[in-house]
GUPA-691991 format. One record per residue (C-alpha): residue number from 1; x, y, z. Coordinates in Angstrom, 3 decimals, decimal comma. Each point is the difference from the previous one (the first is absolute). Example, Ala and Ser with C-alpha at 12.3 -4.5 7.8 and 13.67 -1.06 7.14 Angstrom:
BEGIN
REC  nufi         X         Y         Z
REC     1    12,300    -4,500     7,800
REC     2     1,370     3,440    -0,660
***
This chain:
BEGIN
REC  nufi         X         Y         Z
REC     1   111,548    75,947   133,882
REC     2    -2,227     1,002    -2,958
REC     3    -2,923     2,078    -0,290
REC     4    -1,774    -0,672    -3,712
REC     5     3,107    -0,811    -0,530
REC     6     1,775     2,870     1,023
REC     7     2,715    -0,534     3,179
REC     8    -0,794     2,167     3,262
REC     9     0,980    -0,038     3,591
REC    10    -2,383     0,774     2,247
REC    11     2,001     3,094     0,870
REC    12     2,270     2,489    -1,675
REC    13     1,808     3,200    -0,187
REC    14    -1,399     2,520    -2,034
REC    15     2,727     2,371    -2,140
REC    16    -1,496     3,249     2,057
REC    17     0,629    -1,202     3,499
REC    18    -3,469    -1,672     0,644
REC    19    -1,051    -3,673     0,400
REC    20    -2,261    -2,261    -1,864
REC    21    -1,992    -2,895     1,327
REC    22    -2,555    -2,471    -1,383
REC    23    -3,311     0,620     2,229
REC    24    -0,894    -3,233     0,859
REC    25    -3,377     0,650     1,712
REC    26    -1,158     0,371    -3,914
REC    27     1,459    -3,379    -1,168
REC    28    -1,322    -1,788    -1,861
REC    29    -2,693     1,711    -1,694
REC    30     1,897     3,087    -0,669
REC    31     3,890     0,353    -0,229
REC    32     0,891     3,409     1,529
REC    33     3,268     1,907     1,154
REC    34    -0,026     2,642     2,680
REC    35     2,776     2,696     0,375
REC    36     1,763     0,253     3,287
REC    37     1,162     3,855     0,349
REC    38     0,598     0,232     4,036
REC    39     0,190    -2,338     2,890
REC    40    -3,652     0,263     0,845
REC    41    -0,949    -1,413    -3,124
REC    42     2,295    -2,901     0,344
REC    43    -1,224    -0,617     3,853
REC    44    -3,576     0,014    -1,393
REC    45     0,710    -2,763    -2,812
REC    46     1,395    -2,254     2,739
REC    47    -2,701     0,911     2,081
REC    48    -2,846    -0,576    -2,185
REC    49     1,473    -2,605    -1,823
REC    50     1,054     1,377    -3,153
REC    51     2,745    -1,780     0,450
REC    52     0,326    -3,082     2,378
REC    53     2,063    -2,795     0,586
REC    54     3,054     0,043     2,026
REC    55     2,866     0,627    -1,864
REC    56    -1,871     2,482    -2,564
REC    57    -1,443     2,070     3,584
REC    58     3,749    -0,074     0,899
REC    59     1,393     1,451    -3,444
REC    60    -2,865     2,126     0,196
REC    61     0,838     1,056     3,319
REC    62     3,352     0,883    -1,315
REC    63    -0,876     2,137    -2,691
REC    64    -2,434     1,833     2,288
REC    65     3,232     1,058     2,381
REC    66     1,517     1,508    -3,322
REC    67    -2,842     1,710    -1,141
REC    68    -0,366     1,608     3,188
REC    69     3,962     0,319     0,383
REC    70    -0,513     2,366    -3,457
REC    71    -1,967     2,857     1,473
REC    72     1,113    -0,290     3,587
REC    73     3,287    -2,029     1,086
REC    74     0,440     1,176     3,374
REC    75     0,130    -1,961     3,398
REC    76    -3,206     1,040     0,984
REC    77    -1,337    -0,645    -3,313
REC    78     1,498    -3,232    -0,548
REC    79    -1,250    -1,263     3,529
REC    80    -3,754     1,087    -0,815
REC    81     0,159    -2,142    -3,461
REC    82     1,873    -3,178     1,323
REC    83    -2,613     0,310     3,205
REC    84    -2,919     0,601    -2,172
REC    85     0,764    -2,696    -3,319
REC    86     0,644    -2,950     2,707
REC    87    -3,404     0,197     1,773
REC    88    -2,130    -0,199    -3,406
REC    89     0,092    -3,991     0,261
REC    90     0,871    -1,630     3,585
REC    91     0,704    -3,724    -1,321
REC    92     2,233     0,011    -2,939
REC    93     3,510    -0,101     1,601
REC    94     1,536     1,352    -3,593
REC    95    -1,650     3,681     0,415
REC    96     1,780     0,331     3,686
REC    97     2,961    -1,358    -1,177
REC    98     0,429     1,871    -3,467
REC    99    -0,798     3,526     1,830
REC   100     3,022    -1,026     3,336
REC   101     2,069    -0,968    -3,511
REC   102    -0,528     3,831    -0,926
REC   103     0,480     1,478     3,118
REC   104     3,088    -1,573     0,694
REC   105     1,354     1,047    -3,303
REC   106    -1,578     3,637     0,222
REC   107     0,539     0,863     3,578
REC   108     3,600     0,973     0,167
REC   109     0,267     1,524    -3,497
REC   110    -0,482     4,181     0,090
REC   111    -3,716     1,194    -1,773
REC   112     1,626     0,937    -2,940
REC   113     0,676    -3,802    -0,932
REC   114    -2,648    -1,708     1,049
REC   115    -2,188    -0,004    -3,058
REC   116     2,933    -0,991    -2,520
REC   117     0,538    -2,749     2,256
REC   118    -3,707    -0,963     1,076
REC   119    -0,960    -0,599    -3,578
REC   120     3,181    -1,910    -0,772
REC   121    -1,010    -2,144     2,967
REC   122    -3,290    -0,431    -1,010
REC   123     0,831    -1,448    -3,434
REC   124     2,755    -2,360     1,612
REC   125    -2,552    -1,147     2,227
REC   126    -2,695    -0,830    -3,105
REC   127     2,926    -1,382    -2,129
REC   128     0,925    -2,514     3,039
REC   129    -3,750    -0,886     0,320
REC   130     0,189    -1,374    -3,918
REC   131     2,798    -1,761     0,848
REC   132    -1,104    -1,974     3,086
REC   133    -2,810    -0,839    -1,635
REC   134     1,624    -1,017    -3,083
REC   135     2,045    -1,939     1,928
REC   136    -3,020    -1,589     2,360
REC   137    -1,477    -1,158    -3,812
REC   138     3,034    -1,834    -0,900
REC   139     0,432    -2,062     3,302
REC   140    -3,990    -0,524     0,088
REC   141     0,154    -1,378    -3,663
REC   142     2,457    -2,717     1,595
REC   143    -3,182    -0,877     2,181
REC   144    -2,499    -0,265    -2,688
REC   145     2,671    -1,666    -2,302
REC   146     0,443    -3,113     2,287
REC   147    -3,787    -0,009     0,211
REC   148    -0,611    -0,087    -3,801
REC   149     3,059    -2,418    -0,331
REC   150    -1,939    -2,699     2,143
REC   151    -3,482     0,696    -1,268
REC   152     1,036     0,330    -3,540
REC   153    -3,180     2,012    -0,211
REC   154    -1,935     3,634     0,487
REC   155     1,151     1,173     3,502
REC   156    -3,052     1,644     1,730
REC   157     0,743     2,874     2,609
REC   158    -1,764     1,723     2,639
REC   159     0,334     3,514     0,693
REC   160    -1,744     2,350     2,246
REC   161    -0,294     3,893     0,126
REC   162     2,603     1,244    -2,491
REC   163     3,544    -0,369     0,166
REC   164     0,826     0,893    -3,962
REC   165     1,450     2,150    -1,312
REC   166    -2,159     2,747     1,241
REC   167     0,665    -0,324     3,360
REC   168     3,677     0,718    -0,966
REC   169     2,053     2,308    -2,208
REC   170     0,038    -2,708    -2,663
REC   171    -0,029    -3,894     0,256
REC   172    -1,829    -0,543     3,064
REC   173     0,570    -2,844     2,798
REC   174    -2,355    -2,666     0,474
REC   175    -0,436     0,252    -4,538
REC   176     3,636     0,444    -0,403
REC   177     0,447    -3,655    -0,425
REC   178    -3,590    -0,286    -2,055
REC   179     1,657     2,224    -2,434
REC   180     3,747    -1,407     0,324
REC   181    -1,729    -3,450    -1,296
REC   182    -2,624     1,192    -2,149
REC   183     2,946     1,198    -2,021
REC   184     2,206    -3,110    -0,126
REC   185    -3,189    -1,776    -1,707
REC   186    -1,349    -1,697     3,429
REC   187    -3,971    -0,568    -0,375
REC   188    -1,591     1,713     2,989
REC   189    -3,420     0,431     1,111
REC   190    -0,586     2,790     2,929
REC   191    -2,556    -0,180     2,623
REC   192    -0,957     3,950     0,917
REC   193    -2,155     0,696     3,150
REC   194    -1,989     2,546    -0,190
REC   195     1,693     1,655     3,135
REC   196    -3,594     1,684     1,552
REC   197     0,010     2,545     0,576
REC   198     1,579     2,082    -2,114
REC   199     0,583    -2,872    -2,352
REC   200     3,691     0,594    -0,772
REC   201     0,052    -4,037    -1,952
REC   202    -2,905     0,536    -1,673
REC   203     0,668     3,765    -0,808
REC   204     3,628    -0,212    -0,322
REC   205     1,527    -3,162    -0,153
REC   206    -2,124    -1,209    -2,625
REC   207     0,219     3,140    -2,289
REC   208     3,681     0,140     0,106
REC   209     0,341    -3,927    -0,337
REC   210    -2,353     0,596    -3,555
REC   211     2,264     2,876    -0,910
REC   212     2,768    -2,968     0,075
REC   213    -1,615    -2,485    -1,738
REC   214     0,209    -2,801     3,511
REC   215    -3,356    -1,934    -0,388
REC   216    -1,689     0,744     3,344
REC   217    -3,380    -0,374     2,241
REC   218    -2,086     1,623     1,870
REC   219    -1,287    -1,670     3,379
REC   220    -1,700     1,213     3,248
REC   221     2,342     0,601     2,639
REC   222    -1,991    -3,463     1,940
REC   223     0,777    -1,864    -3,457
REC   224     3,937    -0,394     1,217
REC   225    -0,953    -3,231     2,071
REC   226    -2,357    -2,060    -2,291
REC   227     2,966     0,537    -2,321
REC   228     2,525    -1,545     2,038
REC   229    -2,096    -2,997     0,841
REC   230    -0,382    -0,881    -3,386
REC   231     3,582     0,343    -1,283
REC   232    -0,403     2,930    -2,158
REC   233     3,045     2,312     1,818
REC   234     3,148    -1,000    -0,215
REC   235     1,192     2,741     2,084
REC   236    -1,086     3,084     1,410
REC   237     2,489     3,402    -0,384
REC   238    -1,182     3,093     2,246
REC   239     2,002     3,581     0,542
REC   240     0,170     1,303     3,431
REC   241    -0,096     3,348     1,306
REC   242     2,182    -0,871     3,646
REC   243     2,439    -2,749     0,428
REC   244     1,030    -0,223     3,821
REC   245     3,419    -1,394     0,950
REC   246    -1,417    -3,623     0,799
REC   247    -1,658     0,062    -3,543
REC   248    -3,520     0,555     1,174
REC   249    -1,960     1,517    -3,509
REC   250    -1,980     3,300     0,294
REC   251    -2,602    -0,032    -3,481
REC   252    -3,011     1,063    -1,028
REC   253    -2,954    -1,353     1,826
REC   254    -0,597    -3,505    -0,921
REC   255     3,498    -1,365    -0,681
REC   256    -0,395    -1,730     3,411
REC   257    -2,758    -1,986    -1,386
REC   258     1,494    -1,125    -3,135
REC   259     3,245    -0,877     2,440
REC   260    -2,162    -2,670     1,892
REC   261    -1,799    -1,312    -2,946
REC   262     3,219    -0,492    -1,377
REC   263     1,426    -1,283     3,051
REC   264    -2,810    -2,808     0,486
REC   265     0,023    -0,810    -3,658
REC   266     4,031    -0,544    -0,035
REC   267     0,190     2,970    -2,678
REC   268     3,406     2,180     0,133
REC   269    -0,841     3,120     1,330
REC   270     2,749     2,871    -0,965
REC   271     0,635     3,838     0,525
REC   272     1,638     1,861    -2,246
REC   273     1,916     2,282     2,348
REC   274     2,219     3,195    -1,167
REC   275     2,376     0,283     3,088
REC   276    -0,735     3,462     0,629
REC   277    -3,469    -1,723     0,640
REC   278     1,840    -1,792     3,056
REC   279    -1,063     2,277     3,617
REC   280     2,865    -0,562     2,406
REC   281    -0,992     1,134     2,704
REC   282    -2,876    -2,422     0,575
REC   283    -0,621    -3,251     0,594
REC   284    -3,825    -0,967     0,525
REC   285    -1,717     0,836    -2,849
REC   286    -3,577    -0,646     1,311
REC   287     0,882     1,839     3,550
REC   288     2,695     2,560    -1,761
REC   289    -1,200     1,337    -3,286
REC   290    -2,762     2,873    -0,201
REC   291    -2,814    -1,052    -1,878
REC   292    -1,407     2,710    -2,172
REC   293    -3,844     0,423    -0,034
REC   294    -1,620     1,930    -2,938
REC   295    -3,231     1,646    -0,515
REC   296    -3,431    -1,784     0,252
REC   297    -1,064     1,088    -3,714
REC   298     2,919    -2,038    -1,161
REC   299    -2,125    -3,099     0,972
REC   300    -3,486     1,729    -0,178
REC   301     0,212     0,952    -3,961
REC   302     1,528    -1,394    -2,502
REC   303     0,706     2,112    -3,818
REC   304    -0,051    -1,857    -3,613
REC   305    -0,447     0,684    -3,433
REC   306    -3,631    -0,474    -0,853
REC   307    -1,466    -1,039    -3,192
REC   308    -0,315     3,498    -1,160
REC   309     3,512     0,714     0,188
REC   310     0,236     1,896     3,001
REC   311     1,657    -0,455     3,273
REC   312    -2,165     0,042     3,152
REC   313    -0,097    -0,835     3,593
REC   314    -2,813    -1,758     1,152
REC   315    -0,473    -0,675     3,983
REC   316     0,047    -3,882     1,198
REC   317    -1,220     0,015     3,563
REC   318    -3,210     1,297     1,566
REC   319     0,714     3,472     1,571
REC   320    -1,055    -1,152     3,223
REC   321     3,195    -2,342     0,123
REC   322     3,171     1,037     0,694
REC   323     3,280    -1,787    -1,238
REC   324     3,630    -0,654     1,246
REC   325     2,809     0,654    -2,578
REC   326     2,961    -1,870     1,351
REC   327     3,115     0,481    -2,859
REC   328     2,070    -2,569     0,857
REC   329     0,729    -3,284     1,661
REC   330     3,165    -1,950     1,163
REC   331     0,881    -3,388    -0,807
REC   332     2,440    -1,853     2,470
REC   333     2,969    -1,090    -1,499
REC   334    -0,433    -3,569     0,718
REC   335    -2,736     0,082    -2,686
REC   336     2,715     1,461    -2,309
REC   337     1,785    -2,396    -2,318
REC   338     2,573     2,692    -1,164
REC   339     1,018     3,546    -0,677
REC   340     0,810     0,438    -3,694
REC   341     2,444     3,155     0,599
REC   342     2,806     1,608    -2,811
REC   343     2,415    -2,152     1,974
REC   344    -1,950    -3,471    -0,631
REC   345    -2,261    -2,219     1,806
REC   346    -0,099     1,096     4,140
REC   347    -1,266    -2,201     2,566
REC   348    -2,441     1,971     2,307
REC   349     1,617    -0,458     3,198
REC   350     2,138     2,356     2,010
REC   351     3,205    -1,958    -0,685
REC   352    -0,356     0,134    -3,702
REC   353    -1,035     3,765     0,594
REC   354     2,293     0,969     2,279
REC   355     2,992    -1,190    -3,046
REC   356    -0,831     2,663    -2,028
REC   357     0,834     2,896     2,336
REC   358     3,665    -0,110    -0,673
REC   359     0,646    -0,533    -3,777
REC   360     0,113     2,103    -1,866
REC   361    -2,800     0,811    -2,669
REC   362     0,237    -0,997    -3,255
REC   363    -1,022     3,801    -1,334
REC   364     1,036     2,316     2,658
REC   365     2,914    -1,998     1,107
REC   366    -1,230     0,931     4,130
REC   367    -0,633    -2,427     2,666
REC   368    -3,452    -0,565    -0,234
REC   369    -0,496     0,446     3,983
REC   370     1,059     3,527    -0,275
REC   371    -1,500     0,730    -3,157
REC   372    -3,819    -0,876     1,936
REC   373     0,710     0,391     3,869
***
């Protein structure tokens, strides 16, 4: 994706053995890129959201284990950094998978080739995000196609939190398709919610959707309802940050909302799902899947470019209240019309699931079971 017109990622390999990211907690007023030199600066850019989304906090993840693998590469050493990267985030399944990805690979090698083969791992691991989601835009344009096709008109989307490009290494899930079709000459229309509170849509979503050109809105996260009732959403596409084997959807707070509005209003509800976004191991999202909760200033203040040009946080809530900061919600899979994936269009059930744990991937060429478990 562009930039004022210039292509990025969101992360990249520098030429002196460092890593650059786009600090996203200074979008959109003020595009900024922030050097990664050691591990602890990559497990504090996942932590405090520097980066976020799942498959960029995997990649991320990744590139932390070489950095560290650099200066120290021995067992001890490489135990401390895989223990310490995978606890900066509890709920996206991507950073515990990308780091078990390493320490497979690392583990049996001796210390003298673990950082040649850390950071080779690393940038496999980015280049195989780009492709999945590449591959989730082509197979989501199919959706919206079908949709323009019948309506022979602009196709209005909802989206919620962001799932573009700059939750990824390039392409992004849930605006993968927006982007796929918004090249092939489709009219589209976006819906953004703002995504309180940290306001990822209206933050995020909407400044990378302007970058693009993709005519877009701005709504209250409560707008997503009125909306539907009134025909103006032909479909809603969210990302996800946990997939569990029986296609229950882990996303940002809210997206179980939009599910029922949806739902109620007979409006196709889809995830755009990576599979290393799937979580074997579980199978009840809403009993299974740790819920992260975040700081009480998140929803307490609130920071914006004022008319003066400057950036400032101002505080929202009396100081006598306090405030609860869930991350997250889960939306039951029977809410879920499908899971746009790089393989095509996935039922969310544990029988449609359960199919992709034995052929092999289209990228890596691995049974996909083996490749998660």
């Amino acid at each position: 994706m562009k930039v004022n017109g210039t292509p990025y990622r969101t992360i990249w390999e520098t030429s002196d053995g460092a890593v650059e990211i786009i600090d996203q907690t200074r979008l959109p007023h003020e595009f900024v890129t922030v050097r990664l030199e050691n591990m602890r600066d990559a497990e504090y850019a996942i932590r405090e959201m520097q980066v976020r989304g799942a498959p960029l906090i995997g990649v991320t993840a990744a590139y932390g284990v070489a950095l560290s693998m650099s200066h120290h590469a021995s067992d001890a050493a490489l135990k401390a950094t895989c223990d310490m990267l995978v606890k900066a985030r509890p709920t996206a399944v991507n950073l515990r998978w990308a780091i078990e990805r390493m320490r497979a690979l690392l583990s049996p090698l001796q210390a003298d080739e673990r950082a040649v083969a850390a950071w080779r791992e690393a940038s496999i691991i980015a280049d195989e995000d780009v492709a999945i989601n590449e591959s989730i835009g082509r197979h989501g344009l199919k959706i919206i196609k079908d949709v323009y096709q019948q309506k022979n008109a602009t196709v209005n989307i909802l989206t919620h939190c962001n799932a573009g490009w700059l939750a990824t290494v390039d392409w992004g899930t849930a605006l993968a398709p927006v982007y796929a079709a918004f090249e092939t000459g489709i009219p589209l229309h976006i819906w953004v919610d703002e995504t309180r509170p940290r306001n990822q849509g209206a933050s995020l979503t909407a400044w990378e959707l302007a970058q693009h050109g993709v005519p877009h809105t701005v709504i209250v996260d409560n707008a997503g309802g009125h909306l539907m009732q009134h025909g103006l959403v032909e479909m809603v596409i969210v990302g996800c940050d946990r997939v569990t084997a029986t296609g229950d959807v882990c996303n940002k707070i809210g997206t179980y909302l939009k599910a029922l509005a949806a739902f109620d209003n007979g409006v196709p509800f889809y995830v755009a799902m990576p599979t290393p976004t799937l979580d074997w191991t579980l199978q009840d999202g809403v009993a299974e899947i740790p819920i992260e909760e975040r700081g009480q200033d998140e929803v307490g203040y609130i920071a914006g470019l004022c008319d003066d040009g400057q950036i400032r946080r101002v505080r929202l809530i009396t100081q006598d209240s306090s405030s609860a900061n869930y991350a997250f919600d889960v939306t039951p899979a029977r809410l879920v019309t499908g899971l746009i994936t790089e393989r095509g269009l996935l039922a969310a059930n544990a029988d449609a699931i359960r199919l992709l744990s034995d052929t092999p991937h289209p990228f890596t060429g691995e049974g996909l079971g083996e490749r998660v478990k």
